[in-house]
Rosetta silent file (secondary structure, phi, psi, omega in degrees, C-alpha in Angstrom):
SEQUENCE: XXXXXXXXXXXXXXXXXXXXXXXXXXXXXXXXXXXXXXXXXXXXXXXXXXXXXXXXXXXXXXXXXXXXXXXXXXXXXXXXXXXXXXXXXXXXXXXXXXXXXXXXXXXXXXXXXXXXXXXXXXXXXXX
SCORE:     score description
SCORE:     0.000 S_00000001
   1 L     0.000  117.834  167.846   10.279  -15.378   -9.011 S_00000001
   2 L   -51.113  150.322  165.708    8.495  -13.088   -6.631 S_00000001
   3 E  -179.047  123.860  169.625    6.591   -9.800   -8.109 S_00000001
   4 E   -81.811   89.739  171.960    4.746   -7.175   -6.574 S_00000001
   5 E   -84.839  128.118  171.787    2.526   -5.059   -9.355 S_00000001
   6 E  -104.755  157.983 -173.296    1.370   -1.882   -8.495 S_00000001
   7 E  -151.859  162.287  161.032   -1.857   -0.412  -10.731 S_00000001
   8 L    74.174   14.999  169.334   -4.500    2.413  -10.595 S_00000001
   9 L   -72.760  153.624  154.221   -2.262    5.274  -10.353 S_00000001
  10 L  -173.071 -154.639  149.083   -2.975    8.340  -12.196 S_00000001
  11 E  -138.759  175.141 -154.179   -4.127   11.610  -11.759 S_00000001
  12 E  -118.275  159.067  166.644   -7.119   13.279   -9.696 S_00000001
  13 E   -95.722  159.585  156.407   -8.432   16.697   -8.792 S_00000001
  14 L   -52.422  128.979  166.502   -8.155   16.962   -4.993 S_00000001
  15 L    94.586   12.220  173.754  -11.336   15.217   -2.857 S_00000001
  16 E  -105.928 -174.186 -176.627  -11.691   12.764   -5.680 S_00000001
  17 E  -133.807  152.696  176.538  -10.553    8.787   -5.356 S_00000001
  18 E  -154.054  157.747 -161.541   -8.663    6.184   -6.630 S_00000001
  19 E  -120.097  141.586  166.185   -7.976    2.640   -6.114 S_00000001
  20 E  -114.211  156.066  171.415   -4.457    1.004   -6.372 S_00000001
  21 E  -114.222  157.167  151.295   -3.991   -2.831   -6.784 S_00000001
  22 E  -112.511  100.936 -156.614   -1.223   -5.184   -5.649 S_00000001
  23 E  -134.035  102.613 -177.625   -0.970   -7.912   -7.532 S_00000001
  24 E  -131.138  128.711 -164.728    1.410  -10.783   -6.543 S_00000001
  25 E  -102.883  152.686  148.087    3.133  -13.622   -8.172 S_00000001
  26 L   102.923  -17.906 -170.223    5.345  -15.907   -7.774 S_00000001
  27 L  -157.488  125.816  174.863    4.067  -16.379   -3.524 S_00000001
  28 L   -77.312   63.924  152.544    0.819  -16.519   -2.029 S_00000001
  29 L    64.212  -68.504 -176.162   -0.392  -13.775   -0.139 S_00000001
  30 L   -88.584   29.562  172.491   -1.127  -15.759    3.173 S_00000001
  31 L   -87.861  -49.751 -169.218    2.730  -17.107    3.004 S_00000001
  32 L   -94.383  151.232 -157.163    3.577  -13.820    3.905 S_00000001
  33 L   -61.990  -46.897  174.801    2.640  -12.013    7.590 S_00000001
  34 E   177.350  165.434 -174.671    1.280   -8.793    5.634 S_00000001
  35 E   -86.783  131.330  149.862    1.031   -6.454    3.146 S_00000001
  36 E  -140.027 -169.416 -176.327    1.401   -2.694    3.075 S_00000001
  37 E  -101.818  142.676 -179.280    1.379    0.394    1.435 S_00000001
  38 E  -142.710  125.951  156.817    4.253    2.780    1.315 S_00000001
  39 E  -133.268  175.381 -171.388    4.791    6.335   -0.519 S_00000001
  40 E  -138.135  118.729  178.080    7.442    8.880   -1.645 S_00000001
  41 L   -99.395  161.489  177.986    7.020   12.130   -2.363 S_00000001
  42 L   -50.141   95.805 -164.723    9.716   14.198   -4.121 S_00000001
  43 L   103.138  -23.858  157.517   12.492   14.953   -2.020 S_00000001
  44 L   -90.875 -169.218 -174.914   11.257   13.213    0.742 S_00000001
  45 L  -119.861  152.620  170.427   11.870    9.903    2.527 S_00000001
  46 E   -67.280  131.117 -179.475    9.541    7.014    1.839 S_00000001
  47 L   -89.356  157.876  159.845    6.496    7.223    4.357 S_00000001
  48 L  -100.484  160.156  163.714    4.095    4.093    5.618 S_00000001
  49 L  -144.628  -26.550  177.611    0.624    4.284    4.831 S_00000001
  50 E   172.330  155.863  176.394   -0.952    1.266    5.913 S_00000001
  51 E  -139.086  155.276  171.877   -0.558   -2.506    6.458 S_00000001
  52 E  -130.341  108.944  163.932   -3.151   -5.671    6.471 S_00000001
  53 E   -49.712  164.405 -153.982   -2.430   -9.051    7.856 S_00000001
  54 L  -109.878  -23.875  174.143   -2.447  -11.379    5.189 S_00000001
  55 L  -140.432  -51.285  162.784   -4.710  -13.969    7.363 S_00000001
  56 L  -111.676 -153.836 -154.251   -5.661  -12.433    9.976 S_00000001
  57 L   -86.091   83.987  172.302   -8.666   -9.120   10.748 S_00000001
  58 L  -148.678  135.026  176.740   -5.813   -7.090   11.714 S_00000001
  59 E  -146.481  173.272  155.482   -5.048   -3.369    9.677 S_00000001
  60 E  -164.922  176.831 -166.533   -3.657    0.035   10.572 S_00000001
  61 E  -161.429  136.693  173.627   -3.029    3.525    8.682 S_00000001
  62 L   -77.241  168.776 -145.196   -0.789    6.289    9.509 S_00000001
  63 L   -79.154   -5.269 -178.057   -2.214    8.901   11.086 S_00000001
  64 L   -74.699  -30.414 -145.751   -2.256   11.386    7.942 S_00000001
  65 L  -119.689   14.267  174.849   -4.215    8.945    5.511 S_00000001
  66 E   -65.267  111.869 -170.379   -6.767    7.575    8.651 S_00000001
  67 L    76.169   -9.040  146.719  -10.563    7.875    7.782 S_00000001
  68 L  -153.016   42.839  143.991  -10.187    8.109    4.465 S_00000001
  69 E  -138.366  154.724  176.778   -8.016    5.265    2.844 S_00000001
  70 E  -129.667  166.333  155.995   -8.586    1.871    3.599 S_00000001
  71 E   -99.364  152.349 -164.592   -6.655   -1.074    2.894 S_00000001
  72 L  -165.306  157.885 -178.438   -8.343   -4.629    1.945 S_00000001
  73 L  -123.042  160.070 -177.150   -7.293   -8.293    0.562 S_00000001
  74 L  -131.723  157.942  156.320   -8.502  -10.386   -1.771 S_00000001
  75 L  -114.507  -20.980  150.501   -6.248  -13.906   -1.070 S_00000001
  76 L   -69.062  -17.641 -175.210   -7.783  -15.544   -4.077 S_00000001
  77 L  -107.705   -5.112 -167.602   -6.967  -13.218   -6.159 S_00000001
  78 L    38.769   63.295 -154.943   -3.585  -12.853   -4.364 S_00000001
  79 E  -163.931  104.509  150.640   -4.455   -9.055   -4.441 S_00000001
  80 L  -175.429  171.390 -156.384   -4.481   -5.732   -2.511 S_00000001
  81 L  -109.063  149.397  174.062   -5.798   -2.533   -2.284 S_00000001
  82 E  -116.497  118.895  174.370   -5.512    0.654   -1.351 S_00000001
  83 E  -116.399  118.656  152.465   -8.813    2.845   -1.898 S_00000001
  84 E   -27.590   51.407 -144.252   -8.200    6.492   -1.773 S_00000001
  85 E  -101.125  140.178  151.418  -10.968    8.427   -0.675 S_00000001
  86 E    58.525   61.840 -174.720  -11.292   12.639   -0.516 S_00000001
  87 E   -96.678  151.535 -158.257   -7.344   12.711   -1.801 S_00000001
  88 L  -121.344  148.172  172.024   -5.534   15.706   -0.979 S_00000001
  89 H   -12.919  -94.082  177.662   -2.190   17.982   -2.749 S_00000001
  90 H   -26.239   -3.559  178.345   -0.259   16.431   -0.371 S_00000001
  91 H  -110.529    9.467  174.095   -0.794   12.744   -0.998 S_00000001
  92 L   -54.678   71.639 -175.736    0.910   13.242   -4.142 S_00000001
  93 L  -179.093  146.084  168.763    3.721   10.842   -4.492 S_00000001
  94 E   -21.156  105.062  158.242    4.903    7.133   -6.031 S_00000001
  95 E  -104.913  139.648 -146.920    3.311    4.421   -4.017 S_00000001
  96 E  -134.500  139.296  172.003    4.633    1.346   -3.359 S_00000001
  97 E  -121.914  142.381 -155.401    3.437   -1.738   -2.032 S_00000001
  98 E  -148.884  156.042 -169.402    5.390   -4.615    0.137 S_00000001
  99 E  -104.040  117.667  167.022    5.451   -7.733    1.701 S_00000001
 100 E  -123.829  142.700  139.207    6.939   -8.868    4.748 S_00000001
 101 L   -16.637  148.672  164.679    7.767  -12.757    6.021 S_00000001
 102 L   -80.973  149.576 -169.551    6.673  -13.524    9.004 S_00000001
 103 L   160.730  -49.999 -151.779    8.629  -12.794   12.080 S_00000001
 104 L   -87.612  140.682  176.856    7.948   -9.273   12.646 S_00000001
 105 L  -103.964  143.591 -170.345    5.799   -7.550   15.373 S_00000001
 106 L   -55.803  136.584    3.300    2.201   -5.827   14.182 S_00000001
 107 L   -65.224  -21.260 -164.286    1.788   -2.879   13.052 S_00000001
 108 L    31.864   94.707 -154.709    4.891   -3.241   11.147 S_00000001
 109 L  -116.977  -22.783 -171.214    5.135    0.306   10.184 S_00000001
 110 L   -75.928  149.800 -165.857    8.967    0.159    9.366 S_00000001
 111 H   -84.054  -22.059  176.789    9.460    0.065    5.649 S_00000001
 112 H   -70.855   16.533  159.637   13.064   -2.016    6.680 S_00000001
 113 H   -83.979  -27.399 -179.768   10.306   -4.463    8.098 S_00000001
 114 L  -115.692  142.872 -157.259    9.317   -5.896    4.124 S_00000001
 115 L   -85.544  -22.223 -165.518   11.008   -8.223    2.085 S_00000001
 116 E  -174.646  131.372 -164.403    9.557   -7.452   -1.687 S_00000001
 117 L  -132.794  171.890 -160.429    8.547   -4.085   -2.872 S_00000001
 118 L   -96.925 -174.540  177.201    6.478   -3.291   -6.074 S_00000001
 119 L   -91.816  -20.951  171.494    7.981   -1.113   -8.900 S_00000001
 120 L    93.110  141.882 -170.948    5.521    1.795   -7.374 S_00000001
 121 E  -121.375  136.093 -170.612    2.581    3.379   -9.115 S_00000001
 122 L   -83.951  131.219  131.718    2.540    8.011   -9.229 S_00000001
 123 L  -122.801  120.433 -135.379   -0.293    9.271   -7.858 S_00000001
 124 E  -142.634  112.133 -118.275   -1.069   12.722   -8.463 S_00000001
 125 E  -140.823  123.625  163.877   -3.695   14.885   -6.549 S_00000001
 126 E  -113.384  167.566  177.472   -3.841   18.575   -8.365 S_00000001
 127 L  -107.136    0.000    0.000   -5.841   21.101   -6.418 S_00000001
């Protein structure tokens, strides 16, 4: 059974950081073409935030969360993260992380692009 853990939510004053984890079972990390990050704020439609190729040096970030989150892999650890840097009001919302199969062409930004989604972790930026 596949499963996608999200971790490391909580909450921050605005311009501080936090790190979420992915943590995945059940499939190994370089079976699937890549990971990303997705969130939803209240009332809104689920957003991208970033994707990583699962084997190869390939990444992207939408253009709001660009310069200061990065995404990273661990593939031994079947594990990854999104670290948070200088987080703002606005970045406020559930984040969820997914998988997609291979198949798909890079950046893979659409969230109807992934296959297996986490349970989502709040993160919650007061000012």
């Amino acid at each position: 059974q596949v499963q996608l853990v999200e971790s490391g939510g909580g909450l921050v004053q605005a311009g501080g950081s936090l790190r979420l984890s992915c943590a995945a079972s059940g499939r190994t990390l370089s079976s699937y073409a890549a990971m990303g990050w997705f969130r939803q704020a209240p009332g809104k439609e689920r957003e991208y935030v970033a994707a990583i190729a699962t084997t190869a040096v390939s990444w992207d970030y939408a253009d709001s969360v660009k310069g200061r989150f990065t995404i990273s892999r661990d593939n031994a650890k079947n594990t990854v993260y999104l670290q948070m840097n200088k987080l703002k009001p606005e970045d406020t919302a559930v984040y969820y992380c997914a998988a997609t199969l291979p198949g798909g062409s890079w950046p893979l930004r659409g969230s109807y692009l992934y296959h297996d989604w986490g349970q989502g972790t709040q993160v919650t930026v007061s000012s």
